[in-house]
N, CA, C and O atoms as a Maestro MAE file, in Angstrom:
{
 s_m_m2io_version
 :::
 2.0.0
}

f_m_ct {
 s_m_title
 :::
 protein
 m_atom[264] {
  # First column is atom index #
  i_m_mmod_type
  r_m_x_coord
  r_m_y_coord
  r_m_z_coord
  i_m_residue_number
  s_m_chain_name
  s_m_pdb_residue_name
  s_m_pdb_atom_name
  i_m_atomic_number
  :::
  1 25 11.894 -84.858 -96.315 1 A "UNK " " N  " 7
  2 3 11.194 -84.030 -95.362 1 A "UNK " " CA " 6
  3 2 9.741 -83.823 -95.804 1 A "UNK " " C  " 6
  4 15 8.858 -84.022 -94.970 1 A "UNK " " O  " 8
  5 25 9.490 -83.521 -96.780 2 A "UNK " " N  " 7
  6 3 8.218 -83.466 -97.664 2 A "UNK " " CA " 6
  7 2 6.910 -84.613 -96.963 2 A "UNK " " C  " 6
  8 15 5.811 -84.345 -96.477 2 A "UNK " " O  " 8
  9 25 7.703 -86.114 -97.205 3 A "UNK " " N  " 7
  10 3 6.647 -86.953 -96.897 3 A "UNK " " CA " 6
  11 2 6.418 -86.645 -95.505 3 A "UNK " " C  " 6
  12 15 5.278 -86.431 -95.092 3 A "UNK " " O  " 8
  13 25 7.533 -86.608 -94.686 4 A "UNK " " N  " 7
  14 3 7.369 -86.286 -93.426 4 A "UNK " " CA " 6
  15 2 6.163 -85.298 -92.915 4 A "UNK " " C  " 6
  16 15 5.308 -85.623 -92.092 4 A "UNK " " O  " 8
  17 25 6.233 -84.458 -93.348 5 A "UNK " " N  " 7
  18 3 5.183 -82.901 -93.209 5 A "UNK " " CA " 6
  19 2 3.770 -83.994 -93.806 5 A "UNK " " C  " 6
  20 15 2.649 -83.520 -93.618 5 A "UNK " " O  " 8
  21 25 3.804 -84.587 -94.098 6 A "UNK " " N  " 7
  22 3 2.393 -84.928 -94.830 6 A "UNK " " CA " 6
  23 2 1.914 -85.467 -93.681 6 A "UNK " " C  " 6
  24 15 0.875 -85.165 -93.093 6 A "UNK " " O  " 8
  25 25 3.247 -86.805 -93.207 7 A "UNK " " N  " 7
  26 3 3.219 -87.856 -92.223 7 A "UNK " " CA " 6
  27 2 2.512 -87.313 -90.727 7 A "UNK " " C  " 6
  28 15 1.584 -87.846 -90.118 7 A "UNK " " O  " 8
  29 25 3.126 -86.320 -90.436 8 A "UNK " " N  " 7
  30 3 2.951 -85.620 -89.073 8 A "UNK " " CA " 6
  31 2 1.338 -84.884 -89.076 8 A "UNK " " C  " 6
  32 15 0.432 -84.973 -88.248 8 A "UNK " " O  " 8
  33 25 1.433 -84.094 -90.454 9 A "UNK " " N  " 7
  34 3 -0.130 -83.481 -90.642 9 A "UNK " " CA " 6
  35 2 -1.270 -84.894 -89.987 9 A "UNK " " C  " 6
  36 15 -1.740 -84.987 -88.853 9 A "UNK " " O  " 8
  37 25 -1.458 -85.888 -91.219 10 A "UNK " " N  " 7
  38 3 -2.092 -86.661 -90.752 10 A "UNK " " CA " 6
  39 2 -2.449 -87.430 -89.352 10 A "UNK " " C  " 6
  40 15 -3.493 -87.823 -88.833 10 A "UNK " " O  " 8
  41 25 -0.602 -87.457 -88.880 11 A "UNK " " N  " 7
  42 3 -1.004 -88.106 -87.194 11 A "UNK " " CA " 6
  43 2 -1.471 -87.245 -86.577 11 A "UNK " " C  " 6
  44 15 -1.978 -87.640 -85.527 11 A "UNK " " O  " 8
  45 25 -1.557 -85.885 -86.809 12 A "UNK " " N  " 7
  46 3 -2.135 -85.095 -85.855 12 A "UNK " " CA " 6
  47 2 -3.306 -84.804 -86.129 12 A "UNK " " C  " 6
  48 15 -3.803 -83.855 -85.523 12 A "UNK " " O  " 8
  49 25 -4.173 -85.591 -87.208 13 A "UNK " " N  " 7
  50 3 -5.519 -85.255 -87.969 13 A "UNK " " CA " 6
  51 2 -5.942 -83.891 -88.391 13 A "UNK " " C  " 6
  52 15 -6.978 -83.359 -87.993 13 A "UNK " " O  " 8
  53 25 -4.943 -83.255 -89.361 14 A "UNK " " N  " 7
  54 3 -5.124 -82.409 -89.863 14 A "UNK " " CA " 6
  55 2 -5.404 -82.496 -91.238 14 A "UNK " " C  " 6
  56 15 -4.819 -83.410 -91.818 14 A "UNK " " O  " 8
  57 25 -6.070 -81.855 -91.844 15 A "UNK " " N  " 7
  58 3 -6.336 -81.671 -93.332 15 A "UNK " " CA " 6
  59 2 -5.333 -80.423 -94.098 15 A "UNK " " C  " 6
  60 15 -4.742 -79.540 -93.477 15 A "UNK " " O  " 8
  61 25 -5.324 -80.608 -95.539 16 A "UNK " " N  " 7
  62 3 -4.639 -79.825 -95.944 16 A "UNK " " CA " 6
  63 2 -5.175 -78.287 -95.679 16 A "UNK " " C  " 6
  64 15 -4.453 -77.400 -95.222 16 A "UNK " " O  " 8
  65 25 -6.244 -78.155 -95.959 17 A "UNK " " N  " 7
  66 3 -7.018 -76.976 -95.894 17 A "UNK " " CA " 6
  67 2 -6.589 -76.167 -94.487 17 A "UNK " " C  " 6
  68 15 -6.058 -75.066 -94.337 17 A "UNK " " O  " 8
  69 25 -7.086 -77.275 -93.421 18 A "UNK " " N  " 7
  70 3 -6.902 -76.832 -91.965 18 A "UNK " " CA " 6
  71 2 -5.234 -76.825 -91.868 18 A "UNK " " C  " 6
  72 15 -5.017 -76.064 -90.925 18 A "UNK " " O  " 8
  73 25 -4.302 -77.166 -92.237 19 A "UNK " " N  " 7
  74 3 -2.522 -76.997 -91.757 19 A "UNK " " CA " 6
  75 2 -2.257 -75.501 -92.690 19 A "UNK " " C  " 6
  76 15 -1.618 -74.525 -92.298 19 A "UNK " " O  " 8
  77 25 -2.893 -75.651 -93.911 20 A "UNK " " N  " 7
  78 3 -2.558 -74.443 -94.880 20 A "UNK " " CA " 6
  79 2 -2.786 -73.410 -93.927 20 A "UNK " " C  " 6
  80 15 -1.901 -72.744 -93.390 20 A "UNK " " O  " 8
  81 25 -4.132 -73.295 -93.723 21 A "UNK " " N  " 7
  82 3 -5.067 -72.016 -93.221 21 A "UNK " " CA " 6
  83 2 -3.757 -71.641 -91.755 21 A "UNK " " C  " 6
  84 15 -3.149 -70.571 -91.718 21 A "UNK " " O  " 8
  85 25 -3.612 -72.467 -90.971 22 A "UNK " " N  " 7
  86 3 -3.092 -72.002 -90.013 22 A "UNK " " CA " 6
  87 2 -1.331 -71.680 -89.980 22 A "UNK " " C  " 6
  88 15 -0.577 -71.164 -89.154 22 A "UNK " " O  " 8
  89 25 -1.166 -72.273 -91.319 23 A "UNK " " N  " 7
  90 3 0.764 -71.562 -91.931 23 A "UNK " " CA " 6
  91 2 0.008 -70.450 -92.532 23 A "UNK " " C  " 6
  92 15 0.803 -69.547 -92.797 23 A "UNK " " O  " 8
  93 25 -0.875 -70.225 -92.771 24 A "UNK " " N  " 7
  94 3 -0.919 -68.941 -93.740 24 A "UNK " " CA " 6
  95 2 -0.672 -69.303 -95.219 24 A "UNK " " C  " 6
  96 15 0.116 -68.505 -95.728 24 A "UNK " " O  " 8
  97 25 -1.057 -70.156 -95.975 25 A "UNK " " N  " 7
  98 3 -0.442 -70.185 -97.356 25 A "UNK " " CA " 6
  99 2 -1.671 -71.271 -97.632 25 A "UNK " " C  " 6
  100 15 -2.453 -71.841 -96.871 25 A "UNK " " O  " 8
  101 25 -1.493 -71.290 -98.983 26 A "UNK " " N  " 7
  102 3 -2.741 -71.873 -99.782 26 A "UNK " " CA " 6
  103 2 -2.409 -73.078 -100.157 26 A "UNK " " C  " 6
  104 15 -1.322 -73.384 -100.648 26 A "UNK " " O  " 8
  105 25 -3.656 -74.076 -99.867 27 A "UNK " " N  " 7
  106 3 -3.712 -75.267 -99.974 27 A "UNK " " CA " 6
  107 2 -2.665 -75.831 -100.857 27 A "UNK " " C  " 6
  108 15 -1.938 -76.784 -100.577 27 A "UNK " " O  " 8
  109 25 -2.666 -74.936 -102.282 28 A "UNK " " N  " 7
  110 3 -2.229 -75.896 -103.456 28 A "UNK " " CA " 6
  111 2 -0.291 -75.607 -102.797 28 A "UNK " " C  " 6
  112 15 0.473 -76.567 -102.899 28 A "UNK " " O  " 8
  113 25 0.166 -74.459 -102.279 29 A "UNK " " N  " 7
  114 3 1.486 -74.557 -101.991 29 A "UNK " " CA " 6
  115 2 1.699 -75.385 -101.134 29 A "UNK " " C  " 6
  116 15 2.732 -76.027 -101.327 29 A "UNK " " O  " 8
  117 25 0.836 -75.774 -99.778 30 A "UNK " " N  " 7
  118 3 0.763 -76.903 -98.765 30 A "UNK " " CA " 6
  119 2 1.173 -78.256 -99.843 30 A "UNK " " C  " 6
  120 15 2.186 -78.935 -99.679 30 A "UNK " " O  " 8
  121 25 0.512 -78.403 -100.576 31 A "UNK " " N  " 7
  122 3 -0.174 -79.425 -102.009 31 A "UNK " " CA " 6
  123 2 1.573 -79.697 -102.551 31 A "UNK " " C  " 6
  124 15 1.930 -80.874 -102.608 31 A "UNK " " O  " 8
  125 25 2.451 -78.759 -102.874 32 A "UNK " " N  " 7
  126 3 3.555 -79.136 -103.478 32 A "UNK " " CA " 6
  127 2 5.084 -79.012 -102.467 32 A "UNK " " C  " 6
  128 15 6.209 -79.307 -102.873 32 A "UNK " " O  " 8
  129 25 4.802 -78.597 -101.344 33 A "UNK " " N  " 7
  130 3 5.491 -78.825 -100.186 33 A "UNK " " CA " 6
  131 2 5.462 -80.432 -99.651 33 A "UNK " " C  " 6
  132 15 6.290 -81.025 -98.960 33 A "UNK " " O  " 8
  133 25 4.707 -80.713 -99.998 34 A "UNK " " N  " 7
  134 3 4.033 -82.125 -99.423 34 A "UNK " " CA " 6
  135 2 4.658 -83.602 -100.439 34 A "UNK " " C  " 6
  136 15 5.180 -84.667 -100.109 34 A "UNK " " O  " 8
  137 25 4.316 -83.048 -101.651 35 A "UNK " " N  " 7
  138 3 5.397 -83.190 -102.612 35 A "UNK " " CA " 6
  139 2 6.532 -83.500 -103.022 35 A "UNK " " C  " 6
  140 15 6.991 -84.437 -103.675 35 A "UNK " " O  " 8
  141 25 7.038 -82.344 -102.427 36 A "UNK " " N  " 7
  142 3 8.495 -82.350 -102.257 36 A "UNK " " CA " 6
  143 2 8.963 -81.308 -103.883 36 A "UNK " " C  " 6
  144 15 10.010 -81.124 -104.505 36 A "UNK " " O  " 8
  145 25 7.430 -80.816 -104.041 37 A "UNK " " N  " 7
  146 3 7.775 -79.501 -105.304 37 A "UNK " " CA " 6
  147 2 7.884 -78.289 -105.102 37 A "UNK " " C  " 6
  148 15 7.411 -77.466 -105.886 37 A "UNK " " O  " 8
  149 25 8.522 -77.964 -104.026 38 A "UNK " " N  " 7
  150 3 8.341 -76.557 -103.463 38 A "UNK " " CA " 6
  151 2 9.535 -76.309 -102.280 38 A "UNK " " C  " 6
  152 15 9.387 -77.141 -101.385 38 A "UNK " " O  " 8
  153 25 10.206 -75.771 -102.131 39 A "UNK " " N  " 7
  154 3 11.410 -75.406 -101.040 39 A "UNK " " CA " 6
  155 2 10.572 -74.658 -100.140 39 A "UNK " " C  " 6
  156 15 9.677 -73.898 -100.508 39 A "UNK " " O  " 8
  157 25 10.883 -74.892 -98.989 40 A "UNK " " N  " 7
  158 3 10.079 -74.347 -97.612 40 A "UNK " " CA " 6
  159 2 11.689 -73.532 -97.161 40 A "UNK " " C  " 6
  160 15 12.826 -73.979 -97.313 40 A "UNK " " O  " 8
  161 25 11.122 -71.834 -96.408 41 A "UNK " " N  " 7
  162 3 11.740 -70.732 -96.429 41 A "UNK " " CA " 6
  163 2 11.563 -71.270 -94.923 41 A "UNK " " C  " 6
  164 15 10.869 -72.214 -94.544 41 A "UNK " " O  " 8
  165 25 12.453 -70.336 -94.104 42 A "UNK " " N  " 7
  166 3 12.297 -70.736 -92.579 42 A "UNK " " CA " 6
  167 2 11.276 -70.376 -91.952 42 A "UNK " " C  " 6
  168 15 10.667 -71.073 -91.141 42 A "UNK " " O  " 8
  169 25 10.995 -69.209 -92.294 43 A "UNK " " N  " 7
  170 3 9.915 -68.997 -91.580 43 A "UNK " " CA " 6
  171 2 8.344 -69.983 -91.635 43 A "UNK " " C  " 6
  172 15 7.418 -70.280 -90.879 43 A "UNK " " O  " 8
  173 25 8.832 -70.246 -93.198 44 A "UNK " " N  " 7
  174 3 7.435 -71.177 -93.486 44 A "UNK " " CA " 6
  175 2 7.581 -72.662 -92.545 44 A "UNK " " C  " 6
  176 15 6.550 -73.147 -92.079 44 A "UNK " " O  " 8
  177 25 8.759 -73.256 -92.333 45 A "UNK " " N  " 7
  178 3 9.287 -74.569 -91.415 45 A "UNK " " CA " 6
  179 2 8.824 -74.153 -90.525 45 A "UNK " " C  " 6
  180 15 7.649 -74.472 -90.344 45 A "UNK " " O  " 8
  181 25 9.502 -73.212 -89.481 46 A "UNK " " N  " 7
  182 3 9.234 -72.293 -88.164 46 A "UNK " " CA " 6
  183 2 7.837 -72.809 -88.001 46 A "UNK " " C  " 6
  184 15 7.565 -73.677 -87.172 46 A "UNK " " O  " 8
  185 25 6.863 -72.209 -88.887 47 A "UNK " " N  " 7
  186 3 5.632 -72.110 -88.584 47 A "UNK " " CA " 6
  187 2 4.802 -73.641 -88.648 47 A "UNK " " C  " 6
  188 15 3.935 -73.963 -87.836 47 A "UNK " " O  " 8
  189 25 5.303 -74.558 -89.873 48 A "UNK " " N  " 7
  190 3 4.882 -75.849 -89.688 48 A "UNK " " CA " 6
  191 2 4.976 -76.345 -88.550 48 A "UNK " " C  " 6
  192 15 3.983 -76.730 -87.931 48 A "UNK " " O  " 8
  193 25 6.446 -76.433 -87.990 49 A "UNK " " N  " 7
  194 3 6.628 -77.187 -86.918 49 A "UNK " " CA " 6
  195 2 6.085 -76.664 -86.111 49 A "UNK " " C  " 6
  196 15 5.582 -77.541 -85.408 49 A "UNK " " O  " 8
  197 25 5.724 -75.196 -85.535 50 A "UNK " " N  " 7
  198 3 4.886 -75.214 -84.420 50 A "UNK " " CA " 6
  199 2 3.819 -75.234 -84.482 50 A "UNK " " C  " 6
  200 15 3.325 -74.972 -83.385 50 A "UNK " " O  " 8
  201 25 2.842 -75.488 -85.513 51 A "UNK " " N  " 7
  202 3 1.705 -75.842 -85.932 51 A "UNK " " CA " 6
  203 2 1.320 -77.788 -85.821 51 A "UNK " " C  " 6
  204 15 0.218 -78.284 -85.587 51 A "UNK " " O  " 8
  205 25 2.719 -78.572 -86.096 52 A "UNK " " N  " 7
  206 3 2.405 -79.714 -85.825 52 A "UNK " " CA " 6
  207 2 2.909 -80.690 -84.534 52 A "UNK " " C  " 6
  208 15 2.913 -81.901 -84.315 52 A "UNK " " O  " 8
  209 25 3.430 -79.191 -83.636 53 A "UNK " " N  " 7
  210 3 3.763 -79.583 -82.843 53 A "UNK " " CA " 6
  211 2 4.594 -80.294 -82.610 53 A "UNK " " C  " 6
  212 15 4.399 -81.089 -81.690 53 A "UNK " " O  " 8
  213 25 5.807 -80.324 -83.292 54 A "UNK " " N  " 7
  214 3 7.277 -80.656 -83.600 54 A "UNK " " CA " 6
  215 2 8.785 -79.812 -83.627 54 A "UNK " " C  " 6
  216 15 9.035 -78.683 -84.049 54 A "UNK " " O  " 8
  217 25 9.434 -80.565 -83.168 55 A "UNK " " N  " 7
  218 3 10.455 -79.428 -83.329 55 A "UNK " " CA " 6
  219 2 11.681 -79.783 -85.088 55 A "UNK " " C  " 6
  220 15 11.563 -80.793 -85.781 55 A "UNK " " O  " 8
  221 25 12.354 -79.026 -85.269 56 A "UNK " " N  " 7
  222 3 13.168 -78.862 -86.824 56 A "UNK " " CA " 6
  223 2 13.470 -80.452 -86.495 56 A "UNK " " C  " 6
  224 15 12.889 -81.448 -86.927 56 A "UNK " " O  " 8
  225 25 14.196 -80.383 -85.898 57 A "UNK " " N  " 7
  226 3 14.922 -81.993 -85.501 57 A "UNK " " CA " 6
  227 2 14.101 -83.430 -85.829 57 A "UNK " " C  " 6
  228 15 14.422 -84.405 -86.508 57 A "UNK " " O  " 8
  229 25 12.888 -83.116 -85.032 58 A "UNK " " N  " 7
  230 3 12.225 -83.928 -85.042 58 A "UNK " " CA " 6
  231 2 11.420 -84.094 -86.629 58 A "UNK " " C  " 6
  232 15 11.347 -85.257 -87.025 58 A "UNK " " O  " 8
  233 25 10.863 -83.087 -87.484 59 A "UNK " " N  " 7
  234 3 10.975 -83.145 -89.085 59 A "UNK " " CA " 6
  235 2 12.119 -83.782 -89.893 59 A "UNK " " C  " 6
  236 15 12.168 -84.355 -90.981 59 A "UNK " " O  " 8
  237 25 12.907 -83.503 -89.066 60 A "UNK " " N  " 7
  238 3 14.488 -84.111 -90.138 60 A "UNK " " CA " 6
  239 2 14.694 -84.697 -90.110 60 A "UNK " " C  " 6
  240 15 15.425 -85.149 -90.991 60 A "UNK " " O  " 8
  241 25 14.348 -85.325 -89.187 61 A "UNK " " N  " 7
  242 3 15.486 -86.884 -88.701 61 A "UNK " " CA " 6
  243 2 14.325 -88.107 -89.540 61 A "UNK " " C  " 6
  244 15 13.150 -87.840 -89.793 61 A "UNK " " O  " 8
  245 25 14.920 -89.276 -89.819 62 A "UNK " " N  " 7
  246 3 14.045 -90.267 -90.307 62 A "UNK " " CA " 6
  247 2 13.815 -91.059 -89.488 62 A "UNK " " C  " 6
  248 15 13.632 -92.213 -89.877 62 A "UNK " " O  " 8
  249 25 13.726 -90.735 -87.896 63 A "UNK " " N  " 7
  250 3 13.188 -91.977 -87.353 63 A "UNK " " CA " 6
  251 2 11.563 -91.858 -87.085 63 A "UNK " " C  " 6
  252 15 10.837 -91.488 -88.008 63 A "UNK " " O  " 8
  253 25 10.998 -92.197 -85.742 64 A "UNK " " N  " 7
  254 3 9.668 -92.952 -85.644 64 A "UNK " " CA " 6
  255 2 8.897 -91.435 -85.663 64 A "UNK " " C  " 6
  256 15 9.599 -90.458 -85.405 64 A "UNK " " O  " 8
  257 25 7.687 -91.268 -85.918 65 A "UNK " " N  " 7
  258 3 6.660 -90.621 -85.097 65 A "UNK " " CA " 6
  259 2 6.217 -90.794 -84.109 65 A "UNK " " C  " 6
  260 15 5.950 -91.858 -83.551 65 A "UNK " " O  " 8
  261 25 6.007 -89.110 -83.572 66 A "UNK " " N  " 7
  262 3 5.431 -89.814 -82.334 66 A "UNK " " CA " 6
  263 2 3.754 -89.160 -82.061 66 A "UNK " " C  " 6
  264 15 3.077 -89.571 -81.119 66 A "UNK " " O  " 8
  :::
 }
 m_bond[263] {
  # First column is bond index #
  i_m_from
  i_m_to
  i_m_order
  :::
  1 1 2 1
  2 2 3 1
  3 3 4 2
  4 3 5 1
  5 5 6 1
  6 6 7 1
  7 7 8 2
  8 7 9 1
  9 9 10 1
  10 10 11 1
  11 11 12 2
  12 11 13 1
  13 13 14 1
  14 14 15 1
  15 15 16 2
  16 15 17 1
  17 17 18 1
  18 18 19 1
  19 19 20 2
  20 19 21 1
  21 21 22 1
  22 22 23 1
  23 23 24 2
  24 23 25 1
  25 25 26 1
  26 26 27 1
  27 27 28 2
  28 27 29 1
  29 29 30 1
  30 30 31 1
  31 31 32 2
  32 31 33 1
  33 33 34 1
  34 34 35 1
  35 35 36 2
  36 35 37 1
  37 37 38 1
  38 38 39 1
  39 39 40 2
  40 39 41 1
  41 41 42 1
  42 42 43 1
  43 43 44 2
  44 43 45 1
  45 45 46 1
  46 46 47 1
  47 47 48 2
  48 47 49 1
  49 49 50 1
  50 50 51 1
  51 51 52 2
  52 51 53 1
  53 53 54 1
  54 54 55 1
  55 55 56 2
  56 55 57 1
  57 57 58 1
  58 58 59 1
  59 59 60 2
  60 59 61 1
  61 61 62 1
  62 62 63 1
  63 63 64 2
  64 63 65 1
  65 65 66 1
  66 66 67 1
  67 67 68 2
  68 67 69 1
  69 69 70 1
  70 70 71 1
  71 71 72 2
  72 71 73 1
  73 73 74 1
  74 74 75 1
  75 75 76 2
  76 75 77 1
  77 77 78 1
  78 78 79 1
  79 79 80 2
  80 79 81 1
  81 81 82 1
  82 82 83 1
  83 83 84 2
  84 83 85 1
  85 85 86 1
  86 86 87 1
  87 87 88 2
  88 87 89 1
  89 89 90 1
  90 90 91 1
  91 91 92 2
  92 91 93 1
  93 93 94 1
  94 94 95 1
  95 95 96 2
  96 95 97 1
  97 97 98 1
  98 98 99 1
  99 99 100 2
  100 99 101 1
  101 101 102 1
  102 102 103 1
  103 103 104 2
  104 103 105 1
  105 105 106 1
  106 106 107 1
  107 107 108 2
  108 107 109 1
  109 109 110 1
  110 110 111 1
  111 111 112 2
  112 111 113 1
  113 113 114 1
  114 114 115 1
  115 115 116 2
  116 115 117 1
  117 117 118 1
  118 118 119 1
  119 119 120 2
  120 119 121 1
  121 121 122 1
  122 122 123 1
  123 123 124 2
  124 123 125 1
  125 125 126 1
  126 126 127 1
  127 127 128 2
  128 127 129 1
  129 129 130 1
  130 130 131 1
  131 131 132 2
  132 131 133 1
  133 133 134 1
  134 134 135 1
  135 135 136 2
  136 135 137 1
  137 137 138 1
  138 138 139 1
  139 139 140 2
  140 139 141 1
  141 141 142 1
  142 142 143 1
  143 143 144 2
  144 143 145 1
  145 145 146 1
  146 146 147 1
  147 147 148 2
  148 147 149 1
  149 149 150 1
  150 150 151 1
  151 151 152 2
  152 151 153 1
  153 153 154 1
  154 154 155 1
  155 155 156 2
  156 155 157 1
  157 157 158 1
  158 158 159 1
  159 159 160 2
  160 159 161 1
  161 161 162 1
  162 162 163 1
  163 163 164 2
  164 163 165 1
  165 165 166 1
  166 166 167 1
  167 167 168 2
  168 167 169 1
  169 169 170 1
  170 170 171 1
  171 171 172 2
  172 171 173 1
  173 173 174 1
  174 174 175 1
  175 175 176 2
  176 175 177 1
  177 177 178 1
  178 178 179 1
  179 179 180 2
  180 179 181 1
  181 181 182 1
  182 182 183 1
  183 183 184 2
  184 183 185 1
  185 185 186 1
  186 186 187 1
  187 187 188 2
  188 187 189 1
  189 189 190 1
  190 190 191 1
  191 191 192 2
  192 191 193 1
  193 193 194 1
  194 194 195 1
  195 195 196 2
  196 195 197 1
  197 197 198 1
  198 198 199 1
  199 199 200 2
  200 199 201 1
  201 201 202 1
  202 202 203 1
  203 203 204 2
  204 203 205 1
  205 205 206 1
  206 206 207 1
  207 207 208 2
  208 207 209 1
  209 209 210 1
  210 210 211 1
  211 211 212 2
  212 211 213 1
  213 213 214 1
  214 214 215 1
  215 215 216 2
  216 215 217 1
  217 217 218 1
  218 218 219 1
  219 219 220 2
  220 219 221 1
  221 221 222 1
  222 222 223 1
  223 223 224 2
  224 223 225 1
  225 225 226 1
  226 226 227 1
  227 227 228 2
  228 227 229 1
  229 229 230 1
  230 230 231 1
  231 231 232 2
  232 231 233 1
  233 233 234 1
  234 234 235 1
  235 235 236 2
  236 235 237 1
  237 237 238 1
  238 238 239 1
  239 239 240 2
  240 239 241 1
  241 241 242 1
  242 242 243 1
  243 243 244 2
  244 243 245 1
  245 245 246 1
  246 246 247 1
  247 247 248 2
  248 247 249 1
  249 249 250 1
  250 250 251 1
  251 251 252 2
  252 251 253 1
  253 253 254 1
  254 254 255 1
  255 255 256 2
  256 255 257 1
  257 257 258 1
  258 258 259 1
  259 259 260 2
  260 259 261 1
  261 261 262 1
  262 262 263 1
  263 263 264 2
  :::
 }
}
C-alpha cells in the first residue's frame, strides 16, 4: 500500500510537502508512510484517500491506476 500512496500522489502531481500539508502531518511522516515505515491510523487513510481522490479499495487493490 505504501508504494501505492506514493504512486497515486505523483499521478495526481502532488509533492510531498503539498499531500502532507493537506493530511495534516509532516513531510518526514508522509516520508515513512511512503516507505512503508510507518502504519497509517484510519483516519490518517480516510484523509489520504480523499485527498487523492481515491477510494480504500481502490489503494488496496494491486491493479491499474487510474
Amino acid at each position: 500500500m505504501a508504494k501505492r500512496i506514493r504512486a497515486f500522489r505523483k499521478l495526481r502531481g502532488l509533492t510531498q510537502q503539498q499531500l502532507s500539508e493537506r493530511v495534516r502531518i509532516s513531510v518526514s511522516v508522509l516520508g515513512e508512510i511512503e516507505r512503508g515505515n510507518r502504519q497509517i491510523d484510519e483516519r490518517m487513510m480516510k484523509e489520504i484517500c480523499k485527498q487523492l481522490n481515491i477510494s480504500h479499495d481502490e489503494l488496496a487493490s494491486p491493479g491499474s491506476f487510474r
